[in-house]
Backbone as JSON Lines, residues from 0, in Angstrom:
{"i":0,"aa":"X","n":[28.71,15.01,-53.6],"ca":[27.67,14.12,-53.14],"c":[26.34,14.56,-53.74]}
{"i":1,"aa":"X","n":[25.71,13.92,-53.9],"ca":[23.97,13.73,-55.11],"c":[23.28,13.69,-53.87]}
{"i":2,"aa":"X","n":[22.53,14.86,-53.42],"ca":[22.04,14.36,-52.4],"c":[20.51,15.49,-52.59]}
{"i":3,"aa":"X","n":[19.43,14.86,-52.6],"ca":[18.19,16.11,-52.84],"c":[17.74,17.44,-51.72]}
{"i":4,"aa":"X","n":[18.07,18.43,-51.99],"ca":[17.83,19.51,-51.01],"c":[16.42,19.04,-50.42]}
{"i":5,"aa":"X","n":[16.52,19.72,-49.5],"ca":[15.02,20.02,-48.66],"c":[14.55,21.41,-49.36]}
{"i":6,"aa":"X","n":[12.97,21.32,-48.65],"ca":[12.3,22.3,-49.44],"c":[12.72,23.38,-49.32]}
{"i":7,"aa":"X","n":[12.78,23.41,-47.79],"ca":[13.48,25.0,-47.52],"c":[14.86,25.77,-48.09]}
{"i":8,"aa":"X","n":[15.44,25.01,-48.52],"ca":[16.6,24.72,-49.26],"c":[16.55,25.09,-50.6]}
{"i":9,"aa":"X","n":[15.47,24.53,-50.97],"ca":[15.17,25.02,-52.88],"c":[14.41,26.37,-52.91]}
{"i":10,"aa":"X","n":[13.83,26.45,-51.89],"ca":[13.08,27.8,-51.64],"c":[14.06,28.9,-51.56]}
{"i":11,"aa":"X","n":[14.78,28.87,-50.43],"ca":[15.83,30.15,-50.68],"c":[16.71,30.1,-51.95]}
{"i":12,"aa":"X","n":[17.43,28.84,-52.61],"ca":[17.86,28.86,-53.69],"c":[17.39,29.78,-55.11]}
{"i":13,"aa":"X","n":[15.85,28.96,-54.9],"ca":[14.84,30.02,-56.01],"c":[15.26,31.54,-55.77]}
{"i":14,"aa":"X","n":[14.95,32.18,-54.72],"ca":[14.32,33.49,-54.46],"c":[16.16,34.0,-54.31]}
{"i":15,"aa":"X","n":[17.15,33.55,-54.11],"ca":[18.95,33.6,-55.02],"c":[18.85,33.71,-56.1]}
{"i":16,"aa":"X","n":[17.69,32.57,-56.93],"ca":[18.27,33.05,-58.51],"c":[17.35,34.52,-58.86]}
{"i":17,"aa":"X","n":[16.46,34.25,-58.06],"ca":[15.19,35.41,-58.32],"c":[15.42,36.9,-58.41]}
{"i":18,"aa":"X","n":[16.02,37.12,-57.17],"ca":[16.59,38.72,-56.78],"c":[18.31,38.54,-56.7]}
{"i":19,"aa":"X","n":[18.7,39.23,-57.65],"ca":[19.75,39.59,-58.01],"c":[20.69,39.89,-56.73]}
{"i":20,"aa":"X","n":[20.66,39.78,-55.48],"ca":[21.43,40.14,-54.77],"c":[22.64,39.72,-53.58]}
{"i":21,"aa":"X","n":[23.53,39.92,-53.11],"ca":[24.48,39.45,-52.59],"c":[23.59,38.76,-51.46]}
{"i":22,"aa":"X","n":[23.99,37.4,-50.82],"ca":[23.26,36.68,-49.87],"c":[22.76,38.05,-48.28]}
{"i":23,"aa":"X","n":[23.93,38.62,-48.05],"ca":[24.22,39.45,-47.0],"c":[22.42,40.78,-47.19]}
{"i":24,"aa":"X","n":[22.61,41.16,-48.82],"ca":[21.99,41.77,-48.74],"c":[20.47,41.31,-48.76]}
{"i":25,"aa":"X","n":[19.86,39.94,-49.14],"ca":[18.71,39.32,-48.77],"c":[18.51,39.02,-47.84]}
{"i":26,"aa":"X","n":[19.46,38.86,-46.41],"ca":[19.07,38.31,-45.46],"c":[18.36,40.13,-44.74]}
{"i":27,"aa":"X","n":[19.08,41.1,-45.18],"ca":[18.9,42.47,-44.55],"c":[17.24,42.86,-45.44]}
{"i":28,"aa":"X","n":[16.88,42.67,-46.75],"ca":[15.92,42.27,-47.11],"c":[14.72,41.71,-46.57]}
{"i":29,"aa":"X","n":[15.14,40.13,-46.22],"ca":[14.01,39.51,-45.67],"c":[13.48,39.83,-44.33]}
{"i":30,"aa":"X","n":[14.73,40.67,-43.18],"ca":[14.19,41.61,-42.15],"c":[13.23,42.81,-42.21]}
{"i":31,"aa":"X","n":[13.81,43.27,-43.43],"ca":[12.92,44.37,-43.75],"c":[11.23,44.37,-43.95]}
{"i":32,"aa":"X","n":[11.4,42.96,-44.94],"ca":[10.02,42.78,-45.38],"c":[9.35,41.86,-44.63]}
{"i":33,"aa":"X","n":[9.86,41.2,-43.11],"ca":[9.27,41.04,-42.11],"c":[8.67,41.5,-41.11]}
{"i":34,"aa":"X","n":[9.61,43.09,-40.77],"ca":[9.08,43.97,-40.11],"c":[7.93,44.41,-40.31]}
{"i":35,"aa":"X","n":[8.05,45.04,-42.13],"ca":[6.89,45.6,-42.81],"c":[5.9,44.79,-42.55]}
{"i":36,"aa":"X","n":[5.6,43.18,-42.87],"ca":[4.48,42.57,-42.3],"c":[4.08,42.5,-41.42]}
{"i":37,"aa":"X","n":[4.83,42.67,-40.01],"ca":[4.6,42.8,-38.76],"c":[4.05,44.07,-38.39]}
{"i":38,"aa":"X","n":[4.06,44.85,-39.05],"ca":[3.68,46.09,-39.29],"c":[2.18,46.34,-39.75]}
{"i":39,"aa":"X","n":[2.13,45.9,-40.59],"ca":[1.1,45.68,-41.55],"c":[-0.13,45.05,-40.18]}
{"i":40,"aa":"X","n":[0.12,43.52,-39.88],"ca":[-0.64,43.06,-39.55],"c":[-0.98,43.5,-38.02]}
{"i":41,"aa":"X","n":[-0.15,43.87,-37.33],"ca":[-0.75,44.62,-36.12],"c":[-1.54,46.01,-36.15]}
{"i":42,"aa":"X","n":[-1.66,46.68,-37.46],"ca":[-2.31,47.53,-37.7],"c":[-3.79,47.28,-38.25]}
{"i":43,"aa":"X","n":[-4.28,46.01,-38.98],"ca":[-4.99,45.03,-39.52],"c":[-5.89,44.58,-38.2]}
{"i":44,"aa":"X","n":[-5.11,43.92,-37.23],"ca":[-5.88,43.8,-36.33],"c":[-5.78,44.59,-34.99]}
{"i":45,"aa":"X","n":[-5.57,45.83,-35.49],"ca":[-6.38,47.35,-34.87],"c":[-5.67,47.08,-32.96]}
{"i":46,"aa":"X","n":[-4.07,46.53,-33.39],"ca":[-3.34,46.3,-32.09],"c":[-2.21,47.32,-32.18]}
{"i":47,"aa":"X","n":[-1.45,47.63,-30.56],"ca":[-0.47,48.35,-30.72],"c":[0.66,48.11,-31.34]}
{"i":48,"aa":"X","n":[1.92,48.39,-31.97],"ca":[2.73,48.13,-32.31],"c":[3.73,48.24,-30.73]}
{"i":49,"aa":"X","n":[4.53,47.13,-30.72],"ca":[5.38,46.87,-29.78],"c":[6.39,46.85,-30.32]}
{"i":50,"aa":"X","n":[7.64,47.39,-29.91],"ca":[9.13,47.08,-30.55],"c":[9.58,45.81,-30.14]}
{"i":51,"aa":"X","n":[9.67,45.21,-28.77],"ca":[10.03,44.08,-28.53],"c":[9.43,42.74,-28.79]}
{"i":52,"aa":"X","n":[7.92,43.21,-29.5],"ca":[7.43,41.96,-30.06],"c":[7.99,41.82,-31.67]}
{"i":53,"aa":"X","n":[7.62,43.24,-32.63],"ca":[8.69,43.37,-33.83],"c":[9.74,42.46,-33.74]}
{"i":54,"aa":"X","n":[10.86,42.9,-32.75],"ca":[12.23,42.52,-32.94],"c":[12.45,40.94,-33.1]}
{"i":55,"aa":"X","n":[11.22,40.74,-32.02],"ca":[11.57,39.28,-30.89],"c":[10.86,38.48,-32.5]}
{"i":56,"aa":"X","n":[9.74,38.84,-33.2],"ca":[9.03,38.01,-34.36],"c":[10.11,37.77,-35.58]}
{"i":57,"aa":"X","n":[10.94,39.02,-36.37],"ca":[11.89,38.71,-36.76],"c":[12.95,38.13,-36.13]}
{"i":58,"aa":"X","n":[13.39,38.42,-34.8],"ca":[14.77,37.07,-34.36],"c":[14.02,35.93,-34.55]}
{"i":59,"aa":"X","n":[12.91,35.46,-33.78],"ca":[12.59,34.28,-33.96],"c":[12.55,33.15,-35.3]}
{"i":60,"aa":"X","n":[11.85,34.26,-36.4],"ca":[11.6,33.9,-37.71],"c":[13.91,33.36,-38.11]}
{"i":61,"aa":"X","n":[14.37,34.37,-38.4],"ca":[15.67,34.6,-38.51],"c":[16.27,33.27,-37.83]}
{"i":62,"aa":"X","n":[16.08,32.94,-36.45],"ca":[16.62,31.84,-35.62],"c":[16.16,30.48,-36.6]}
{"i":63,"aa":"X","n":[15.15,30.69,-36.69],"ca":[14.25,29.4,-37.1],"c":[14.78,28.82,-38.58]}
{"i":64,"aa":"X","n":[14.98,29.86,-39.35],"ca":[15.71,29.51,-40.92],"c":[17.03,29.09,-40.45]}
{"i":65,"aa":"X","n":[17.93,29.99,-39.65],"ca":[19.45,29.47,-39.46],"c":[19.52,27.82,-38.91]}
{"i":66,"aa":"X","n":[18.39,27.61,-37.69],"ca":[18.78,26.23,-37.86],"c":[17.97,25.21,-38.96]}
{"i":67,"aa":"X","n":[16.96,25.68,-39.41],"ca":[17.25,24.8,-40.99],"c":[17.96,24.86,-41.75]}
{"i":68,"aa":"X","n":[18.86,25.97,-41.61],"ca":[20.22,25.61,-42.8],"c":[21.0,24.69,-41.91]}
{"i":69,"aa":"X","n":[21.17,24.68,-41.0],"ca":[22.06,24.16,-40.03],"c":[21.65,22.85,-40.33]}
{"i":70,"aa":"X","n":[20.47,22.33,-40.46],"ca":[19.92,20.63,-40.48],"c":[20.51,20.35,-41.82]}
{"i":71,"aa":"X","n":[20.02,21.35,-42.77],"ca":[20.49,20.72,-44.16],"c":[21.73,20.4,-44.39]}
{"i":72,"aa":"X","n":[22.92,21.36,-43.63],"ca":[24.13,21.31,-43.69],"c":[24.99,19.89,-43.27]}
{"i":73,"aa":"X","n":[24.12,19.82,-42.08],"ca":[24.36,18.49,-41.53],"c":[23.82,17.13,-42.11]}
{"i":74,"aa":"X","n":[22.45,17.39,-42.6],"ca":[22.31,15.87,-43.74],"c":[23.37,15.85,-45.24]}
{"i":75,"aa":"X","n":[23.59,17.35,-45.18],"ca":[24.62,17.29,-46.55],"c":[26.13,16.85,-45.98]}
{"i":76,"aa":"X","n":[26.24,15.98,-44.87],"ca":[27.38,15.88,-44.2],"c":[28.46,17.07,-44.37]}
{"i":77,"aa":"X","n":[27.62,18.28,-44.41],"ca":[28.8,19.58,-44.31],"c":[29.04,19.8,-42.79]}
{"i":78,"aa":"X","n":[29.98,20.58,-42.41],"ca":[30.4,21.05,-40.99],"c":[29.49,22.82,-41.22]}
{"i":79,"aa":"X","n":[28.07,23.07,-40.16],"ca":[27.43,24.42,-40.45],"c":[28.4,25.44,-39.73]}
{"i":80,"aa":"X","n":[28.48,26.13,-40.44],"ca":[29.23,27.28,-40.06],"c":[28.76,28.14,-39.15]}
{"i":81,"aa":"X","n":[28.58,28.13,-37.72],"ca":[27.61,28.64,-36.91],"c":[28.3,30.2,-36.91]}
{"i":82,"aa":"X","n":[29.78,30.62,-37.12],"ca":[29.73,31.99,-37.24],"c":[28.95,32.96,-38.24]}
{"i":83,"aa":"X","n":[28.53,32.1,-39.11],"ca":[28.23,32.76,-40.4],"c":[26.42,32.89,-40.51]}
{"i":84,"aa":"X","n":[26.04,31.78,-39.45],"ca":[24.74,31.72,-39.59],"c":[23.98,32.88,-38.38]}
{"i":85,"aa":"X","n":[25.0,33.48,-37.4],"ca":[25.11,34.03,-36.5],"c":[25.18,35.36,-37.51]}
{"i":86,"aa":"X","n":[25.96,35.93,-38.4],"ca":[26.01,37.03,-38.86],"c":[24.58,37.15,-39.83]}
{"i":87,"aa":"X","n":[24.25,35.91,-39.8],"ca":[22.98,36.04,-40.78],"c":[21.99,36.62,-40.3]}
{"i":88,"aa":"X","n":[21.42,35.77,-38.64],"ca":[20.45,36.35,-38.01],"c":[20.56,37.87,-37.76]}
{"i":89,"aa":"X","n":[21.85,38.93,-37.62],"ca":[21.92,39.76,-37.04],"c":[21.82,40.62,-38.3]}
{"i":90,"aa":"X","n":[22.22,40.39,-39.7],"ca":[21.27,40.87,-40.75],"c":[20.01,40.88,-41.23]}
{"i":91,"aa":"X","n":[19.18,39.71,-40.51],"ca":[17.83,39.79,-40.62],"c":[17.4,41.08,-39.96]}
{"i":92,"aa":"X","n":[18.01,40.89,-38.72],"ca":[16.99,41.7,-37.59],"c":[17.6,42.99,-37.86]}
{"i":93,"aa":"X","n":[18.96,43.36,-38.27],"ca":[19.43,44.7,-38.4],"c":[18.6,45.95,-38.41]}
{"i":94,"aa":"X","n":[17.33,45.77,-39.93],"ca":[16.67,46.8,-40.24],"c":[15.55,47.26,-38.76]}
{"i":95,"aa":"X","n":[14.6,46.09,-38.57],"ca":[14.02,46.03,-37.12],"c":[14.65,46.98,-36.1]}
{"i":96,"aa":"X","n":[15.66,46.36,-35.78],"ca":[16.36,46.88,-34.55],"c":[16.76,48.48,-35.03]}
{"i":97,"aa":"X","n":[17.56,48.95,-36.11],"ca":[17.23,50.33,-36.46],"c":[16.36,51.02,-36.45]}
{"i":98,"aa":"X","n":[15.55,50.94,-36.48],"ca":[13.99,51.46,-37.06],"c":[13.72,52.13,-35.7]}
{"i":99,"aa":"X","n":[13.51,50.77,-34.66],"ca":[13.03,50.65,-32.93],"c":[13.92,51.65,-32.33]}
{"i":100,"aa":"X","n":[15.53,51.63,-32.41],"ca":[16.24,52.21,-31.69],"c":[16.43,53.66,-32.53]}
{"i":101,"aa":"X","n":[16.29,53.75,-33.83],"ca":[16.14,55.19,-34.0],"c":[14.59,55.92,-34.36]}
{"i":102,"aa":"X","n":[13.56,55.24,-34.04],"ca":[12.86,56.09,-33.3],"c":[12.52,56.42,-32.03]}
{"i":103,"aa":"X","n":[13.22,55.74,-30.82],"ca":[13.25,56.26,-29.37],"c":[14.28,57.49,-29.42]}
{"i":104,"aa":"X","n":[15.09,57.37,-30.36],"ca":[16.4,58.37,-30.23],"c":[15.19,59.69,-30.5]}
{"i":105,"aa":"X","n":[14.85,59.23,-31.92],"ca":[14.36,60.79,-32.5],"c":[12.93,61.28,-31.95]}
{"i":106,"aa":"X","n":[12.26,59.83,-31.01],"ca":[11.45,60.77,-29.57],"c":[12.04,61.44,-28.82]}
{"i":107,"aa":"X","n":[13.43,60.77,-27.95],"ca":[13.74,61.46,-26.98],"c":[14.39,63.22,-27.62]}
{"i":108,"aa":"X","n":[14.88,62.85,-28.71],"ca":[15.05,64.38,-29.39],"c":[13.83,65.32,-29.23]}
{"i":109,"aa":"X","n":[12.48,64.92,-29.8],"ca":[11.76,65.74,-29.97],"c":[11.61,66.28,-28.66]}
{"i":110,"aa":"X","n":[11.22,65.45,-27.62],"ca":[10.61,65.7,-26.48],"c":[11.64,67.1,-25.59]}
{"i":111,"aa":"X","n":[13.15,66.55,-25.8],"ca":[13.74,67.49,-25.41],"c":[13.81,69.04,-26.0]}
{"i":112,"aa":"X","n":[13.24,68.82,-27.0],"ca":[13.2,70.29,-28.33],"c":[12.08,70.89,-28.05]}
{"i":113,"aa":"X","n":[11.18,70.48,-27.71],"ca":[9.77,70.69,-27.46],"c":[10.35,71.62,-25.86]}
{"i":114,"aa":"X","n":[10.66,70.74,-24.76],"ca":[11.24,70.67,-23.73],"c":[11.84,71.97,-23.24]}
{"i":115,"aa":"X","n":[12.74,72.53,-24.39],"ca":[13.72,73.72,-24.78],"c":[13.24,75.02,-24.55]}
{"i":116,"aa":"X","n":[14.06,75.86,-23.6],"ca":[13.13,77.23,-23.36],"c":[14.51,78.04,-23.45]}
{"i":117,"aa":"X","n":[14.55,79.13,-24.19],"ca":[15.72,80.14,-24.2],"c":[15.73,80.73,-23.14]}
């Protein structure tokens, strides 16, 4: 079927032919370099960094692309593969959610090391 993508559609296509990498590994990518902005800009405007706002800005972002593939899928009269768009979001947010949960780990380490009396 001849049917013209949507923008969002030619956009991720581009940035497929752009960076050389397996889909799995751009979606773990575009978490990364969401965090980093989220990062960036709460430091910019001289605010705390929150983990559950981090996480919650990449799921949201992540949610928000899966169901525009999901629309396109459906004007392309395809059936969207909601398992697959489900493994997508959880590669966005992967790096996020690492980051958050292993630095509470490697606080609660320190604190207990610190903590430590022979």
């Amino acid at each position: 079927m001849d049917t013209k993508n949507s923008a969002f559609r030619d956009l991720k296509l581009y940035i497929e032919e752009l960076i050389p990498l397996d889909r799995d590994y751009l979606h773990i990518l575009v978490g990364a370099m969401l965090f980093a902005i989220y990062f960036v800009w709460t430091i910019v405007q001289r605010k705390r960094i929150r983990a559950h706002e981090a996480i919650g800005t990449v799921l949201f972002i992540a949610v928000v692309g899966e169901l525009l593939d999901i629309h396109d899928d459906i004007l392309e009269h395809e059936h969207p593969d909601i398992a697959e768009s489900l493994k997508d979001i959880i590669l966005t947010a992967s790096v996020p959610i690492a980051v958050v949960f292993g630095r509470v780990i490697l606080r609660k380490a320190i604190v207990s090391w610190r903590n430590f009396q022979p």
